[in-house]
C-alpha positions in Angstrom: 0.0 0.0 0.0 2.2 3.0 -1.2 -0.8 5.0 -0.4 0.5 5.0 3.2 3.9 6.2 2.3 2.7 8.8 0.4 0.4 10.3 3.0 3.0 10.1 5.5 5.4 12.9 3.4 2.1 14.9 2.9 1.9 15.0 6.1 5.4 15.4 7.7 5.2 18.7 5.1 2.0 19.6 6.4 2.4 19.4 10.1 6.6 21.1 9.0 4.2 24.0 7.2 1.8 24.5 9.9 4.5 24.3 12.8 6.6 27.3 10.7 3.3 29.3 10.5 2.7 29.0 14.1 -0.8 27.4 13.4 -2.3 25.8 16.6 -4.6 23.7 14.8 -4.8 22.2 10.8 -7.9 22.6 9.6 -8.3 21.0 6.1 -5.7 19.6 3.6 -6.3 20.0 -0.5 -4.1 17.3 -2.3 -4.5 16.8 -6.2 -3.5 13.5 -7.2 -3.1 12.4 -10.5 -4.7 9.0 -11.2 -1.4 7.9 -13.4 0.3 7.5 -9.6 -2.5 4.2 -9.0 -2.9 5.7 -5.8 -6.6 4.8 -4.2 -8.8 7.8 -3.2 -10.0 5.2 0.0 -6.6 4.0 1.0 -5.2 7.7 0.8 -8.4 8.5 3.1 -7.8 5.9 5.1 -3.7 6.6 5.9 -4.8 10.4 6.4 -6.8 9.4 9.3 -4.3 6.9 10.9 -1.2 9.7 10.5 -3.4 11.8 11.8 -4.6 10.8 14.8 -3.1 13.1 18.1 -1.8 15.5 15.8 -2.3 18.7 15.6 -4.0 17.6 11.9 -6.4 15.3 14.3 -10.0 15.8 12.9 -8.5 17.9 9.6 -10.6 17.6 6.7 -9.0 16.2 3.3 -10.5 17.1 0.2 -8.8 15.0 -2.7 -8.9 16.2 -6.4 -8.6 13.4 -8.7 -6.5 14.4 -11.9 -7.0 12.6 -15.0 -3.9 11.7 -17.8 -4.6 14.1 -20.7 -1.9 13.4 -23.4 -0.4 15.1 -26.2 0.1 13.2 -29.6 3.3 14.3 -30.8 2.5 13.2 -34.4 -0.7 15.5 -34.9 -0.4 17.5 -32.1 -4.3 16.4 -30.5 -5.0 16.8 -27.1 -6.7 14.3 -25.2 -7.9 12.4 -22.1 -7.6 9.1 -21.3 -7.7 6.3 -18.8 -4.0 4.8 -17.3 -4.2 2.0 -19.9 -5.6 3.4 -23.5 -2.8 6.4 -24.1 -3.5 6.1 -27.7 -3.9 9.2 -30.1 -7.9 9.1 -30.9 -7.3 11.2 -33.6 -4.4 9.3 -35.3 -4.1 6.1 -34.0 -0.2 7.2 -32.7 2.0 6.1 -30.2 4.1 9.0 -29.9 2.4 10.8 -27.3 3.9 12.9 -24.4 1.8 12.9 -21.1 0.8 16.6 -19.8 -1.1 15.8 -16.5 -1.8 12.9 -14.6 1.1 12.2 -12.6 0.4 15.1 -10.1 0.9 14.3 -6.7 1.1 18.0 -4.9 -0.2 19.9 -1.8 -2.8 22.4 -3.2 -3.5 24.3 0.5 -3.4 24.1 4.0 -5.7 25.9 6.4 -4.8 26.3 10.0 -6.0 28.0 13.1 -3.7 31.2 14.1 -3.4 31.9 17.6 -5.4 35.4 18.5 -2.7 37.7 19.6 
């Protein structure tokens, strides 16, 4: 389940993040994914609540956007979407395509809860 490793270096940057900013509290978590990394929206869910757990992320919310691969066919130059397995050119028929997005696996946003001073 690399779905575990994964969540934990989201969070060890998220908790790093929130720590600098002299949060008290993280709120909610925005992660896009891209569905080329085979990672599963459930398990990612699921690792996110176990990492989480007496943190000061406890009780966060994580919203997940899935990315879809979109590919570019180097031989007629169409832009497309597709699922991880069909990366064929629609228009052409081509194998010479070059992925654009996809393989995103990035923090989007953090929210935390500032002290009152």
């Amino acid at each position: 389940m690399h779905e575990l490793g994964i969540m934990t270096g989201v969070m060890e940057a998220v908790e790093k993040s929130a720590v600098q900013a002299g949060a008290t509290k993280v709120l909610k978590v925005t992660l896009s994914i891209g569905e080329m990394t085979e990672a599963i929206e459930d398990s990612l869910r699921f690792a996110f609540e176990v990492l989480t757990e007496g943190t000061m992320s406890e009780g966060a919310e994580l919203e997940i956007n899935m990315v879809a691969p979109r590919s570019l066919c180097l031989d007629c130059g169409a832009e497309y979407e597709h699922d991880r397995f069909h990366m064929v050119c629609p228009e052409c028929g081509g194998y010479n395509t070059k992925l654009l997005a996809g393989r995103e696996l990035q923090i989007d946003s953090i929210e935390v809860d500032l002290p009152d001073e």
